[in-house]
C-alpha positions in Angstrom: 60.1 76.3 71.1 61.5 79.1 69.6 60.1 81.3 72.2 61.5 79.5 74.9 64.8 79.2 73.6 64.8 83.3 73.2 63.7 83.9 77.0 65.9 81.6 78.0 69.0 83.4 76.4 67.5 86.5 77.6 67.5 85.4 81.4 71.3 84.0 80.8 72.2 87.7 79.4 70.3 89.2 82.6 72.3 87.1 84.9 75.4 87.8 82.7 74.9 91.7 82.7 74.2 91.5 86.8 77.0 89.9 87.5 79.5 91.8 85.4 77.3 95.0 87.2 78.6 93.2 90.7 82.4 92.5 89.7 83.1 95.9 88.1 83.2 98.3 91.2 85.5 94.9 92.5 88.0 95.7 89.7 88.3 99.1 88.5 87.5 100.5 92.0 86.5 103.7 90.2 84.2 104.8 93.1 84.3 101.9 96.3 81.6 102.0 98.4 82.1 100.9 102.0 79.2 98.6 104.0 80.4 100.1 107.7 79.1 102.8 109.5 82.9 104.4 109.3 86.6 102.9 107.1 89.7 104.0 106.8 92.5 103.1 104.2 96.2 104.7 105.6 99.4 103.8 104.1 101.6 102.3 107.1 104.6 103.9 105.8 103.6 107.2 105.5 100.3 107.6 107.4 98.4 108.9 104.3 94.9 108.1 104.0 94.0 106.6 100.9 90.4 106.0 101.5 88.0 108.0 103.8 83.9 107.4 105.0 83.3 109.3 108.3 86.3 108.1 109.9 86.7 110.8 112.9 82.9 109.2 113.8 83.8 107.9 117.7 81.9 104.3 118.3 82.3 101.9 120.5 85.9 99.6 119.5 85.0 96.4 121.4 88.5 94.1 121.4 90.2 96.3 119.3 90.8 98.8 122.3 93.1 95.7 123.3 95.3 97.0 120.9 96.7 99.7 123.1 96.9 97.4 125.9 99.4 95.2 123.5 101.5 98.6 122.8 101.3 99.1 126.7 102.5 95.3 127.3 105.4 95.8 124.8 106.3 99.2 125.9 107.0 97.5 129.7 109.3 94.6 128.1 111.4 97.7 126.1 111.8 99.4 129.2 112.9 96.1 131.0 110.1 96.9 133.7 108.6 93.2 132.5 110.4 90.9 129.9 108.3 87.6 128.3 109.2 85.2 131.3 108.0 86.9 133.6 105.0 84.9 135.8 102.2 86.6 137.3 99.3 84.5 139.0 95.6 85.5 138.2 93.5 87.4 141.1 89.8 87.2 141.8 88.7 89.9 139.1 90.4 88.6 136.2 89.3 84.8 137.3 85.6 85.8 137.5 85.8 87.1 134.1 87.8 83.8 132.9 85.0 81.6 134.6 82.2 83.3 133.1 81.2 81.6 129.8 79.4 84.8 128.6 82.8 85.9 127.7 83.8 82.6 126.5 87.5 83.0 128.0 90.4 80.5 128.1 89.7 79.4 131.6 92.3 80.7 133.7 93.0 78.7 137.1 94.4 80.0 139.9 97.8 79.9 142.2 99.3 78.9 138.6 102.1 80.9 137.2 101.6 82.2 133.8 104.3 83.8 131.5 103.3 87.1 130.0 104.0 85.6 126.9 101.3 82.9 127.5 98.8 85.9 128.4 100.1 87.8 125.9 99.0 85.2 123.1 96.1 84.4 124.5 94.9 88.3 124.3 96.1 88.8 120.9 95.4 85.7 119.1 92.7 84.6 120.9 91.5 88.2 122.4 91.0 86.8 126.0 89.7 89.7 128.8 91.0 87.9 131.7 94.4 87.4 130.3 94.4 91.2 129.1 93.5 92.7 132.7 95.7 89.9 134.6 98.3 91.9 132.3 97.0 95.4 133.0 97.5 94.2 137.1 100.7 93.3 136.6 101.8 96.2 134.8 99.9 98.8 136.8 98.8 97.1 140.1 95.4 97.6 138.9 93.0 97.7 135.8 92.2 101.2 137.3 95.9 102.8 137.3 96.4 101.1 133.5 93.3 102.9 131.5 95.3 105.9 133.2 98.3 105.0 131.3 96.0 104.3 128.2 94.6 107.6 127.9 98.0 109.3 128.2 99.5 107.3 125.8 96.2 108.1 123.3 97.5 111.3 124.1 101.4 111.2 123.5 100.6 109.3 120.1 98.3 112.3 119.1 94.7 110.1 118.9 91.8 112.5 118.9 88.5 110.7 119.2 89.1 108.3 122.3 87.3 107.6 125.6 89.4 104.4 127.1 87.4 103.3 130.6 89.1 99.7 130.5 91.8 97.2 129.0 89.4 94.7 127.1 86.9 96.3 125.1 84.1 95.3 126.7 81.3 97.6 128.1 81.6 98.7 131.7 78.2 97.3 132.2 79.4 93.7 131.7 82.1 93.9 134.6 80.0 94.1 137.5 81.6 96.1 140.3 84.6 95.7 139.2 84.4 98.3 136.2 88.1 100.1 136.8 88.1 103.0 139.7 88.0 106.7 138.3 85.5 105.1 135.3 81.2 105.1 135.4 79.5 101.5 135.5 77.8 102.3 132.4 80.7 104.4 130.3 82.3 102.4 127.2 85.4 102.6 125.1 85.7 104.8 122.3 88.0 105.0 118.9 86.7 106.7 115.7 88.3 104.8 113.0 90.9 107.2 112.2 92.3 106.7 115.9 91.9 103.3 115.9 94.5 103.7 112.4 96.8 105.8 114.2 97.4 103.4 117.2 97.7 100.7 114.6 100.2 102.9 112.8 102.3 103.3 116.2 102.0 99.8 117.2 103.3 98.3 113.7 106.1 100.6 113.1 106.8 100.9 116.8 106.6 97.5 117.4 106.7 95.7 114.3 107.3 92.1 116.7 103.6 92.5 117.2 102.7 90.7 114.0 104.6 88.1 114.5 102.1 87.3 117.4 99.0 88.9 115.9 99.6 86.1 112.7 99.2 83.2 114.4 96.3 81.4 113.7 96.3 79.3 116.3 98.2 77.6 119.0 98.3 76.1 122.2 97.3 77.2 126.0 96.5 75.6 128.9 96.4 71.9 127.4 93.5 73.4 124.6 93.7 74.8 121.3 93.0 78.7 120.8 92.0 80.0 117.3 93.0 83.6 116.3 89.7 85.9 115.1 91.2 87.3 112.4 89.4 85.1 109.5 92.0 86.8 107.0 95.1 85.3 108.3 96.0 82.9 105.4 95.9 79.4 105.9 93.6 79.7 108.6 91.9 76.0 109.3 88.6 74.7 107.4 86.4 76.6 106.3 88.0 79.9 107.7 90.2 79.2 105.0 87.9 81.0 102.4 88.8 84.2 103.7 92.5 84.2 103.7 94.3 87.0 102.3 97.6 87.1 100.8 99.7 89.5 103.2 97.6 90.0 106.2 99.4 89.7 109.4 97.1 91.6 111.9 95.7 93.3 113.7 92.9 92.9 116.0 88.7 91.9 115.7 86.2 93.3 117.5 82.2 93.0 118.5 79.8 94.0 121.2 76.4 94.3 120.9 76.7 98.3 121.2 80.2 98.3 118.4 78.5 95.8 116.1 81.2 93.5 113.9 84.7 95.9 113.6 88.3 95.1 112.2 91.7 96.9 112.3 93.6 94.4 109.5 97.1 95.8 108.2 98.5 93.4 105.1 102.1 93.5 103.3 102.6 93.2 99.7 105.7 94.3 97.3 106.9 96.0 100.5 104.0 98.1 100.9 102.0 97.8 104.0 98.5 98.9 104.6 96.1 99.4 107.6 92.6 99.2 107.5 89.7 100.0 110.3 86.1 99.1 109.4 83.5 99.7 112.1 80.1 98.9 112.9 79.5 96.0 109.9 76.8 94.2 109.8 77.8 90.6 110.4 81.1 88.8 111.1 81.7 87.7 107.7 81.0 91.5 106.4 83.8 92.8 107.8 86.4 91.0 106.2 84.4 91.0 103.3 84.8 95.0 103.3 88.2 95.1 104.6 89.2 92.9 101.5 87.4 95.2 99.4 89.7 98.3 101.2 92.7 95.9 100.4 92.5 95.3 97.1 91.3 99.1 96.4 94.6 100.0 97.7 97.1 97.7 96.6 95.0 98.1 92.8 94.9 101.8 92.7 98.0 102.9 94.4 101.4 102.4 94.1 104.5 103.4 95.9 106.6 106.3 93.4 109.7 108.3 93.8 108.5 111.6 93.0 111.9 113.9 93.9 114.9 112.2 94.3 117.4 113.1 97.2 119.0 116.1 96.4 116.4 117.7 94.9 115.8 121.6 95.3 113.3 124.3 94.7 113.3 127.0 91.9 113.1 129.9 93.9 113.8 128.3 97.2 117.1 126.8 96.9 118.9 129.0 99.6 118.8 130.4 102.7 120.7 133.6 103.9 123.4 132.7 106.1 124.7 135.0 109.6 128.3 135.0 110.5 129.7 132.6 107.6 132.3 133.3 105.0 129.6 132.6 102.6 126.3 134.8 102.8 123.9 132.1 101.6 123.8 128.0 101.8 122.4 125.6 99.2 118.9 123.5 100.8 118.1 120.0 99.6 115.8 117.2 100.2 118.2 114.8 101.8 116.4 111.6 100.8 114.5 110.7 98.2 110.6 111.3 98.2 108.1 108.6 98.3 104.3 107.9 98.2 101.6 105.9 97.9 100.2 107.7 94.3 97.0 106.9 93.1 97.0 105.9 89.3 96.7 108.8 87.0 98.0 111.4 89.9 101.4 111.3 89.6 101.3 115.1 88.2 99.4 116.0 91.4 101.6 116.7 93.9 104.6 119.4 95.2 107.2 119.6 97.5 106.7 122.2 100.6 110.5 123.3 102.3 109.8 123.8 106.4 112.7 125.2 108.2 113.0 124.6 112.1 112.2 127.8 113.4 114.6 127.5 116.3 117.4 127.0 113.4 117.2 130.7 112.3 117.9 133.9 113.9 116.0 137.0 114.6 116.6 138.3 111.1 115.7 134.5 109.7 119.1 133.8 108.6 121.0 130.6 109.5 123.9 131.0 111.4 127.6 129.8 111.2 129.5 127.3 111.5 126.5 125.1 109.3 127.9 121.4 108.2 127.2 119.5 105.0 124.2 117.4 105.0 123.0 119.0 108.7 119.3 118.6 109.0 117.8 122.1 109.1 114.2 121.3 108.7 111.6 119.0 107.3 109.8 118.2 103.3 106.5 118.3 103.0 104.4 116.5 100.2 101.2 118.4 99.2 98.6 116.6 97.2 96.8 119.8 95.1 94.4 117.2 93.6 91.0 116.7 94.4 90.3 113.3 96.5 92.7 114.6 99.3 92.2 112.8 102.3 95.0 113.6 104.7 97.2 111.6 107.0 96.7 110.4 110.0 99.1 112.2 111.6 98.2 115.5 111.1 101.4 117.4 111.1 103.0 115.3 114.0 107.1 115.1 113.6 108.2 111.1 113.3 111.3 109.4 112.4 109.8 108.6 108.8 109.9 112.9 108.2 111.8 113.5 105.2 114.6 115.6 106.3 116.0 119.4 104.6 119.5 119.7 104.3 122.2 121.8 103.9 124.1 121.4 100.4 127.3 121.9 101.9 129.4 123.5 104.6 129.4 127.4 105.7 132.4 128.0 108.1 131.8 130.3 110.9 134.1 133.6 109.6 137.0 134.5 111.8 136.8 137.9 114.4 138.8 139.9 112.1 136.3 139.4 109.3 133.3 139.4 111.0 134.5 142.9 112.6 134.9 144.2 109.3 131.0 143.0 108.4 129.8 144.8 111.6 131.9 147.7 110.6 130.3 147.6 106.9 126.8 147.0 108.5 127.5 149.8 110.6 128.6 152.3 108.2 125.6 151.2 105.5 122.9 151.5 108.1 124.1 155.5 108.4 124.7 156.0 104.0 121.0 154.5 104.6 119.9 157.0 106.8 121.8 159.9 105.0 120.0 159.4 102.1 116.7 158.8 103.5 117.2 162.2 105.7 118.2 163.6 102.2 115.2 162.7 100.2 112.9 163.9 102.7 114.7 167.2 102.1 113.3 167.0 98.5 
């Protein structure tokens, strides 16, 4: 009896010691490791990556390429080419894929009008391919002419891995004939996961009315209910509801045979936004179960800081020389206050780096007169010096979110009678200068 009682405690302690083995990683998030082929953690504010595994991999995005096609859509209502009212009917190409229950589509009909806002919700809630390319036609006259303007856009937003071939995500091979012209019947869309970040990035801050859309969990089209993919959407119906997660808004699911099970998600808490990419999971539920894992590694382990306020300068790089001003130097500044996303512990990490705009200086690297208080004379950079640097997404590109250098105050350009008298000087120091070199070579 005795013995029984003593292997039974020891199997409880087992199962005790496994599962505080299991929750541990879950909590401290010391080291996180990631079940997708590639992941991506960026800070929506900034771009900074806070978590990296083999994220400039390219793979195939499925639905999640529908993401640019939703930047595309809402580019065209900015521009007042389209607005939301506007109606469109459905062709033969988009119809065929509506009808086809392999893609299990909303079943579009024919000579009705639709509102771009009714295919507009049915792509990104319910991630419909007919509704997408019935879009891309009436955007671009054809499927064909809109990967064009996908691929240029990848461009202008700075994405590096990419291949987009259509609108939907699906592989070339499933369309038939009617892959788009100037693409291969058997090419596919491609996004490594740090792309597939950045055009999340440029979609949320650019168009920020996206998630009001991509939050939805479900609604009406058509006389039938559509469901939004996105498991993690809280108070999602049923069982779904499991999965909720506090803050997530977005963005877009994916799977193909070829992609496997993928996620873009981006959740808000305390202000702080995040964007996630997992690609290539192994099952549906796995890849919300590793994007809440990114989640709560980020919003545990990092927090937003003020690490220089506005105002702040540089020991040793407080001024720059000045050209034609009644003062020969001018005071340089951060002109608002610096933020991150700082992991715990690395507060003591980081440093500020002053850039000047090159085409603000003159030949001899001087500013020049007349220079006005608080005018913007170049960009702050924050370099991490620690050792779990993973970059930002975008690499270096200028944005509105830049943190700008400033002047301290103003230089006035100096009248004609002083600045004669400084050529004058110049003039008669460069010959004393000369004089005395002539002089010493003498000796």
């Amino acid at each position: 009896m005795k013995q029984t009682f003593k292997t039974s405690w020891l199997v409880v302690m087992a199962v005790m010691i496994t599962l505080v083995g299991f929750i541990q990683p879950n909590t401290t998030y010391a080291q996180i490791d990631i079940k997708a082929e590639s992941a991506i953690l960026v800070d929506a504010n900034s771009g900074q990556v806070l978590f990296d595994k083999q994220s400039d991999v390219a793979l195939p995005p499925a639905s999640m390429t529908k993401m640019m096609t939703e930047y595309l859509v809402l580019e065209a209502i900015e521009n007042g080419e389209i607005s939301w009212d506007t109606t469109t009917q459905i062709s033969d190409y988009p119809y065929s894929i509506s009808a086809d229950d392999t893609f299990s589509g909303v079943g579009l009909k024919q000579n009705k009008d639709y509102t771009v806002r009714e295919l507009y919700e049915a792509m990104a809630i319910n991630s419909d391919n007919a509704t997408t390319i019935a879009l891309t036609e009436l955007i671009a006259g054809s499927e064909g002419e809109f990967v064009k303007m996908m691929n240029e856009k990848a461009e202008e937003m700075g994405l590096k891995e990419y291949q987009f071939v259509n609108s939907t995500g699906l592989p070339n091979s499933s369309l038939g004939d009617n892959y788009p012209e100037g693409t291969q019947p058997d090419d596919d869309n491609l996004l490594s996961a740090r792309a597939s970040a950045l055009l999340a990035y440029h979609l949320v801050n650019d168009y920020p009315e996206a998630l009001e859309i991509s939050s939805i969990t479900e609604t009406e089209f058509d006389d039938q209910t559509i469901r939004n993919w996105n498991w993690m959407l809280p108070d999602m119906p049923g069982y779904l509801a499991q999965y909720g997660y506090e803050g997530m808004d977005g963005m877009k699911t994916g799977y193909t045979d070829l992609a496997g099970y993928c996620f873009t998600g981006t959740a808000e808490r305390d202000e702080n936004r995040l964007i996630s990419v997992v690609m290539k999971t192994d099952s549906e539920e796995a890849r919300f179960e590793e994007t809440r894992r990114l989640m709560e590694y980020g919003f545990q382990q990092f927090e937003r800081q003020e690490l220089y306020p506005a105002g702040h300068q540089k020991d040793g790089e407080s001024e720059l020389p000045v050209a034609k001003g009644k003062e020969k130097q001018v005071g340089i500044e951060t002109g608002e206050a610096v933020q991150a996303m700082i992991k715990n512990g690395e507060e003591d990490k980081y440093e500020l780096n002053f850039i000047v705009n090159e085409n603000k200086l003159n030949d001899e690297d001087k500013l020049t007169a007349p220079i006005e208080k608080g005018e913007q004379i170049g960009t702050v950079e924050l370099v991490y010096n620690g050792e779990n640097s993973h970059g930002n997404i975008l690499d270096g590109q200028q944005d509105d979110k830049s943190i700008p250098l400033v002047a301290t105050e103003a230089v006035e350009k100096a009248n004609w009678f002083m600045l004669t008298l400084g050529a004058i000087g110049d003039f008669f120091s460069d010959i004393f200068t000369s004089a005395v070199d002539t002089v010493k070579g003498w000796f």
